[in-house]
Structure formats: C-alpha cells, structure tokens
Biopython code that builds the backbone (N, CA, C, O; Angstrom):
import numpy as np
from Bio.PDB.StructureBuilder import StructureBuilder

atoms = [
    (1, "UNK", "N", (4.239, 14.905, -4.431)),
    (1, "UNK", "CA", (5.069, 14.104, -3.559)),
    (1, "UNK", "C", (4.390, 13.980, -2.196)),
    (1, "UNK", "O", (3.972, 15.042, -1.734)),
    (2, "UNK", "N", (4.162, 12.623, -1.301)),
    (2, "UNK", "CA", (4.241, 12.375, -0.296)),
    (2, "UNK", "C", (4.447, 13.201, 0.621)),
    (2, "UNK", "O", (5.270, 14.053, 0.285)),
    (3, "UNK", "N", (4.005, 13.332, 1.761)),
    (3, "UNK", "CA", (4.613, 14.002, 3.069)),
    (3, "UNK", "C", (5.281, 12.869, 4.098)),
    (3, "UNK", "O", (4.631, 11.823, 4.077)),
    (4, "UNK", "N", (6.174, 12.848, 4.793)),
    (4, "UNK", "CA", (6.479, 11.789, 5.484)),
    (4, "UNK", "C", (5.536, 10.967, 6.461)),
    (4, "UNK", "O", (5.631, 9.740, 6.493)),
    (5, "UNK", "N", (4.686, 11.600, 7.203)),
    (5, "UNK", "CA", (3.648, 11.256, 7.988)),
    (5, "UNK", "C", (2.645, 10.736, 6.648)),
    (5, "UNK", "O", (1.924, 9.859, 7.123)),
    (6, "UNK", "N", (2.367, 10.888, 5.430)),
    (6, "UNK", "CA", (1.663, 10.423, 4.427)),
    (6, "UNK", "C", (1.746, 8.865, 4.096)),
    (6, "UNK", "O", (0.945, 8.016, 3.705)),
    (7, "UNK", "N", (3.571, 8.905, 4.559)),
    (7, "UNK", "CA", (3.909, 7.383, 3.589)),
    (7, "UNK", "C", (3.690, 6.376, 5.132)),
    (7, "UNK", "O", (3.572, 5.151, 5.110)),
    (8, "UNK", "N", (3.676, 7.119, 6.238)),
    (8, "UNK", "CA", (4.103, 5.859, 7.261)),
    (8, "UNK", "C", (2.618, 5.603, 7.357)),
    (8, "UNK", "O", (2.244, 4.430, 7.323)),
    (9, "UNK", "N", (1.796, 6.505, 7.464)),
    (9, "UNK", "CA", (0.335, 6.074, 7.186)),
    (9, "UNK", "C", (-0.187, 4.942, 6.398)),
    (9, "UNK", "O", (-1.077, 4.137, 6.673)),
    (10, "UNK", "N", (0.849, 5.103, 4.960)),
    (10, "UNK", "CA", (0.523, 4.472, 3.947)),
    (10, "UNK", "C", (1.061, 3.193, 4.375)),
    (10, "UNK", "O", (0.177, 2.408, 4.716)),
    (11, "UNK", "N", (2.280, 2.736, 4.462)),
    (11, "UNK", "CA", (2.953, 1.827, 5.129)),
    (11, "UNK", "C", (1.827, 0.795, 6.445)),
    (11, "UNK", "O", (1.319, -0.326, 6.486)),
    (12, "UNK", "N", (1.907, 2.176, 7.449)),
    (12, "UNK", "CA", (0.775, 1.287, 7.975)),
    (12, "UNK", "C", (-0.220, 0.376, 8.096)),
    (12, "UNK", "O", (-0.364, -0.550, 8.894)),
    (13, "UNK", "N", (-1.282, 0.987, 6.667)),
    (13, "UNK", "CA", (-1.976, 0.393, 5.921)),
    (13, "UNK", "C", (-1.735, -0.918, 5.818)),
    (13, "UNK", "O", (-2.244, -1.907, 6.345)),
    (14, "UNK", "N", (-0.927, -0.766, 5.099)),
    (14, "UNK", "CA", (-0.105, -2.158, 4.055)),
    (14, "UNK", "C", (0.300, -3.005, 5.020)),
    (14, "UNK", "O", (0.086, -4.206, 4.849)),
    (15, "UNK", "N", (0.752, -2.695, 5.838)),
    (15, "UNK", "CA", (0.751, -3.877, 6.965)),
    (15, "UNK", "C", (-0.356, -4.240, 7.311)),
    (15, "UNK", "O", (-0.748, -5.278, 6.777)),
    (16, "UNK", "N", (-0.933, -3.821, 7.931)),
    (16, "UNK", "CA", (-2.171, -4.334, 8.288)),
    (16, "UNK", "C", (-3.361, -5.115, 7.005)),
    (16, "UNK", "O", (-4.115, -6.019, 7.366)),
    (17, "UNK", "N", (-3.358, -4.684, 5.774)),
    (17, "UNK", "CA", (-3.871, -5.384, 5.018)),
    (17, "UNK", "C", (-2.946, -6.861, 5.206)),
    (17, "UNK", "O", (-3.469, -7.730, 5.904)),
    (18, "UNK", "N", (-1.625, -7.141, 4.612)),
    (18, "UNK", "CA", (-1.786, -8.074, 4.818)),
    (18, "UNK", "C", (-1.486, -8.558, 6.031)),
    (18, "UNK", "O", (-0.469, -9.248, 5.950)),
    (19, "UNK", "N", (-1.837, -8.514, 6.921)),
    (19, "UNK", "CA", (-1.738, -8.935, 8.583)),
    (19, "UNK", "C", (-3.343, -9.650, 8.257)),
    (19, "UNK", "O", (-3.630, -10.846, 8.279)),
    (20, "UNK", "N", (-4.139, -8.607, 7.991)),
    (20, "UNK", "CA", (-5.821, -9.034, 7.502)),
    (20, "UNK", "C", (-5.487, -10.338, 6.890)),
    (20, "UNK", "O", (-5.639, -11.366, 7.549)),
    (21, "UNK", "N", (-5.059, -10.370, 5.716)),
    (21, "UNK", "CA", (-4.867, -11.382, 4.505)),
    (21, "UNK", "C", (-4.413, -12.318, 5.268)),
    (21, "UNK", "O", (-5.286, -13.041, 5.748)),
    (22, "UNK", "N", (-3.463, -12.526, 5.513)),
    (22, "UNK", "CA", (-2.866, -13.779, 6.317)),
    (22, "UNK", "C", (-3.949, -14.228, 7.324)),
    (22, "UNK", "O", (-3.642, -15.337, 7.759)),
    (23, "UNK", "N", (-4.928, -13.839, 7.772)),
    (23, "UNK", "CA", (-6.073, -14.515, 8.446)),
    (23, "UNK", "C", (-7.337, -14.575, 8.584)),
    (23, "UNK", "O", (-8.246, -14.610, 9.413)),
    (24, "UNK", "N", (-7.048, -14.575, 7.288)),
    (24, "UNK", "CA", (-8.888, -14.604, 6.475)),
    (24, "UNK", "C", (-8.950, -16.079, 6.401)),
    (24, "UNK", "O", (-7.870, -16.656, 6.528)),
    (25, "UNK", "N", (-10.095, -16.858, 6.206)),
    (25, "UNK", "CA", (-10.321, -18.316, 6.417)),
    (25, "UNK", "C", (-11.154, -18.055, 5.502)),
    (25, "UNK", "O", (-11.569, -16.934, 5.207)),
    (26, "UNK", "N", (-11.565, -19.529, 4.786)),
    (26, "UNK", "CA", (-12.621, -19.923, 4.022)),
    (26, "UNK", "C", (-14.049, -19.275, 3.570)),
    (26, "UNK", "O", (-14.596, -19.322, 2.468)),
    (27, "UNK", "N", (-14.585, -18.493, 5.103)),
    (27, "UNK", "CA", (-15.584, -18.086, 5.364)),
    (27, "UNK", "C", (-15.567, -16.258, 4.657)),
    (27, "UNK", "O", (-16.510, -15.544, 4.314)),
    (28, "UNK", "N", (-14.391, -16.056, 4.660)),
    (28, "UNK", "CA", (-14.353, -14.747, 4.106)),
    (28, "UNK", "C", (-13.518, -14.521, 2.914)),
    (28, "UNK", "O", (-13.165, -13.363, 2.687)),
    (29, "UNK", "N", (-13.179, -15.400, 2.177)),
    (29, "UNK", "CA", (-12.556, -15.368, 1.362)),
    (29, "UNK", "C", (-12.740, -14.580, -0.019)),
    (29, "UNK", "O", (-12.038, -14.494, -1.027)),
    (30, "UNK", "N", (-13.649, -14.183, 0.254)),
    (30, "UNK", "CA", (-14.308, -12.921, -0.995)),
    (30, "UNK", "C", (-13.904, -11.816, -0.884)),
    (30, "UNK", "O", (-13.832, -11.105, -1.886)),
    (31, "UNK", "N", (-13.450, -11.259, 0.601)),
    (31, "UNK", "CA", (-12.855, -10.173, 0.712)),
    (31, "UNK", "C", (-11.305, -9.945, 0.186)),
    (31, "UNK", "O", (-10.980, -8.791, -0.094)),
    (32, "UNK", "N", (-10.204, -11.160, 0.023)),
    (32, "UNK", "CA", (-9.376, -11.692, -0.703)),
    (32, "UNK", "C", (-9.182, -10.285, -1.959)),
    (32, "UNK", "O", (-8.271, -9.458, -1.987)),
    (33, "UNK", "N", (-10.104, -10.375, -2.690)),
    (33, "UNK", "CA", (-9.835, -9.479, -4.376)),
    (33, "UNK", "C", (-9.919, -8.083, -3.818)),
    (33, "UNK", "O", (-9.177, -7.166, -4.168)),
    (34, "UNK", "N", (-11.166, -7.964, -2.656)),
    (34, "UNK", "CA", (-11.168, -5.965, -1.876)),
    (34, "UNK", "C", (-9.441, -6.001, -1.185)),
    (34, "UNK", "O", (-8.712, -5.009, -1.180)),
    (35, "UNK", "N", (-9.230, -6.725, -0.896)),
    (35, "UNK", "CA", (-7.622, -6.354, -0.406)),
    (35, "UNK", "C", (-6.351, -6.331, -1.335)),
    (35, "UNK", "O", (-5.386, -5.569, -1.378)),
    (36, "UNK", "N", (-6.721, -7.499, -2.098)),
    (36, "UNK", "CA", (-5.449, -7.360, -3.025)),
    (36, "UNK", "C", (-5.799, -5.968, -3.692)),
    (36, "UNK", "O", (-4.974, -5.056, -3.642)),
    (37, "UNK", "N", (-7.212, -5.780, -4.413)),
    (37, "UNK", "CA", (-6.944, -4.058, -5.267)),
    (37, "UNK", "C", (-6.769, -3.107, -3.865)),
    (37, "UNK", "O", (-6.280, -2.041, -4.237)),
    (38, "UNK", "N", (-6.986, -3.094, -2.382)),
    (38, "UNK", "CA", (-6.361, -2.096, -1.985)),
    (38, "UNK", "C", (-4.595, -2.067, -1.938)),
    (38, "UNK", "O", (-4.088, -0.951, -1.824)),
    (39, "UNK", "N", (-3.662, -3.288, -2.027)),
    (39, "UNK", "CA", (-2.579, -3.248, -1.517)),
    (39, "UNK", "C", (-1.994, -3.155, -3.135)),
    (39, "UNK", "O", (-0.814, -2.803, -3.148)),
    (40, "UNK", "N", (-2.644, -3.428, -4.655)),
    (40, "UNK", "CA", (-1.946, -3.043, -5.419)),
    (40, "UNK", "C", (-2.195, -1.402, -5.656)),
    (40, "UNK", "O", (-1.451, -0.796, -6.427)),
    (41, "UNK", "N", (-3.294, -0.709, -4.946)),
    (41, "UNK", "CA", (-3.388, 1.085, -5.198)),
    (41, "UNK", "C", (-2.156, 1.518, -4.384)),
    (41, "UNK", "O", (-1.276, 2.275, -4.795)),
    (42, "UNK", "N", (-2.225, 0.805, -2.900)),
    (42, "UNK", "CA", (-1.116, 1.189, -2.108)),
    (42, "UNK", "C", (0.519, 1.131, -2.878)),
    (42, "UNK", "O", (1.414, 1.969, -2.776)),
    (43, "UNK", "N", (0.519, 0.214, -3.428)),
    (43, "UNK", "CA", (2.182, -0.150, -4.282)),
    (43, "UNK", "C", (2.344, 0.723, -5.357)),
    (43, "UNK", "O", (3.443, 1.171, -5.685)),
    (44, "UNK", "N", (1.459, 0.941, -5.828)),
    (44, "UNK", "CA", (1.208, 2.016, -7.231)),
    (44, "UNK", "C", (1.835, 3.010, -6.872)),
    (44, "UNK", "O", (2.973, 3.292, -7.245)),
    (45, "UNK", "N", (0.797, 3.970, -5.716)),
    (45, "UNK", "CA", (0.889, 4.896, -4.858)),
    (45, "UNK", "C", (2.577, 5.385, -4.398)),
    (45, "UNK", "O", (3.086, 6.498, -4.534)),
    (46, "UNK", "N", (3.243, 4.020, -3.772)),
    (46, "UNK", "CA", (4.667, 4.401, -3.563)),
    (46, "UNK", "C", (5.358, 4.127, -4.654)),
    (46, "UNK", "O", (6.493, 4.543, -4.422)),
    (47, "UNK", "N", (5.327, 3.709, -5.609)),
    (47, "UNK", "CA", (6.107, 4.062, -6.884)),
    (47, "UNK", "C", (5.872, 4.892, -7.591)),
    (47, "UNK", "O", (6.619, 4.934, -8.569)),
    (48, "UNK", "N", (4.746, 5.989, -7.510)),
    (48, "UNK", "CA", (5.258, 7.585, -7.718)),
    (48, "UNK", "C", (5.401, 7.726, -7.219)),
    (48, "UNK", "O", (6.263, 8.496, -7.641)),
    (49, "UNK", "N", (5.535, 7.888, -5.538)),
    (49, "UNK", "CA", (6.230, 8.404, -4.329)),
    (49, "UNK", "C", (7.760, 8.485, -4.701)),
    (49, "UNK", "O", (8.426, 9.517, -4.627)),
    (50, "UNK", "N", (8.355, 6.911, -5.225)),
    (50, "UNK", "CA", (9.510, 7.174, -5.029)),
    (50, "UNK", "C", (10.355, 7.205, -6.657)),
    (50, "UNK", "O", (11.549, 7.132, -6.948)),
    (51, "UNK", "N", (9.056, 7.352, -7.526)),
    (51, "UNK", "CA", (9.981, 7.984, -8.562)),
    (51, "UNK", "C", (9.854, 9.870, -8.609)),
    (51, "UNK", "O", (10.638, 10.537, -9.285)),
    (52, "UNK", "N", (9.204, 10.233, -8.119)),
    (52, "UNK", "CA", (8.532, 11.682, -7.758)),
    (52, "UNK", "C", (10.143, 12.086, -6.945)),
    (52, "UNK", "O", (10.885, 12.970, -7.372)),
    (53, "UNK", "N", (10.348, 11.504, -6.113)),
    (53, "UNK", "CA", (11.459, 11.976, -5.185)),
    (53, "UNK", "C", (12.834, 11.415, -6.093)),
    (53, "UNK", "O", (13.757, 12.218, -6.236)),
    (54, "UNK", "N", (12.927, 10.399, -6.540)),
    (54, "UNK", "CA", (14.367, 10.466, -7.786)),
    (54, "UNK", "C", (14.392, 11.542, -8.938)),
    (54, "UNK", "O", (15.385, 12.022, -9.484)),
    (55, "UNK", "N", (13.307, 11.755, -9.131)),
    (55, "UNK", "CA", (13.358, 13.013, -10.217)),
    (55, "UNK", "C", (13.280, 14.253, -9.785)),
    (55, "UNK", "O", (13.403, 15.187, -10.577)),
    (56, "UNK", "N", (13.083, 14.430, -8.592)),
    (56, "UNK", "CA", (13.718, 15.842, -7.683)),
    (56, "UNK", "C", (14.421, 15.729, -7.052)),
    (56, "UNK", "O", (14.536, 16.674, -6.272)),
    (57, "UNK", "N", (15.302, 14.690, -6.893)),
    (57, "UNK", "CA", (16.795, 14.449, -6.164)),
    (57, "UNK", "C", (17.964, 14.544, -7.326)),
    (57, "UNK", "O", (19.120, 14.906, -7.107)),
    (58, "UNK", "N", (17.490, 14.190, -8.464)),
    (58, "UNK", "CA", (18.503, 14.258, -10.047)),
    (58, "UNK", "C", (18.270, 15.695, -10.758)),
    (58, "UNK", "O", (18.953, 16.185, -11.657)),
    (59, "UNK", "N", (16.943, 16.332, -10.019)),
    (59, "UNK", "CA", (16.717, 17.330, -10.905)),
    (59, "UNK", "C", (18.087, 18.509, -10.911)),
    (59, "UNK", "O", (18.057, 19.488, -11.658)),
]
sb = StructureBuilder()
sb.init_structure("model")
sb.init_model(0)
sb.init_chain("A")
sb.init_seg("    ")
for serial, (resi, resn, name, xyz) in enumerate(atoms, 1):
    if name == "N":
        sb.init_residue(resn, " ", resi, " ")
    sb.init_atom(name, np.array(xyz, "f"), 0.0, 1.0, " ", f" {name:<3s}", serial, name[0])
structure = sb.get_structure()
C-alpha cells in the first residue's frame, strides 16, 4: 500500500504529464506514446492503491 505523501507525488505526476500533453505541438509529437505509457503505469499504480486499501478496510 501507498504512503500518503506516495500518492500526492503520484498525483502530481499525472498532472503534470498531462499539463505536458496538452502542449506538445507537431514538432514533438513522438513523445505523445513516452507519456501516454507513463500516465497508463501511473493509473495502474492507483488501482492497486485503491483496491489494496478496500481489501484492508473490508478485511
């Protein structure tokens, strides 16, 4: 499980990728696929986060 300072980090991230994404132009558009696989590891990442914490909140 996450530490709280872990996820806002993580969060962080994820903003800022797509903050990146939203202003990439033509010229860099290759970097496009390096961001989407970082922001789908990031989404992965919090869905064991937050099935990790439902199954020790039900446990």
């Amino acid at each position: 499980m996450l530490h709280p300072d872990e996820i806002y980090l993580i969060l962080r991230d994820k903003t800022l990728l797509l903050e990146l994404k939203e202003q990439i132009n033509d010229y860099h558009i290759s970097y496009l696929s390096m961001i989407n696989e970082q922001l789908s590891l990031i989404d992965n990442a919090l869905k064991v986060c937050n099935s990790d914490s439902f199954t020790m909140s039900k446990g």
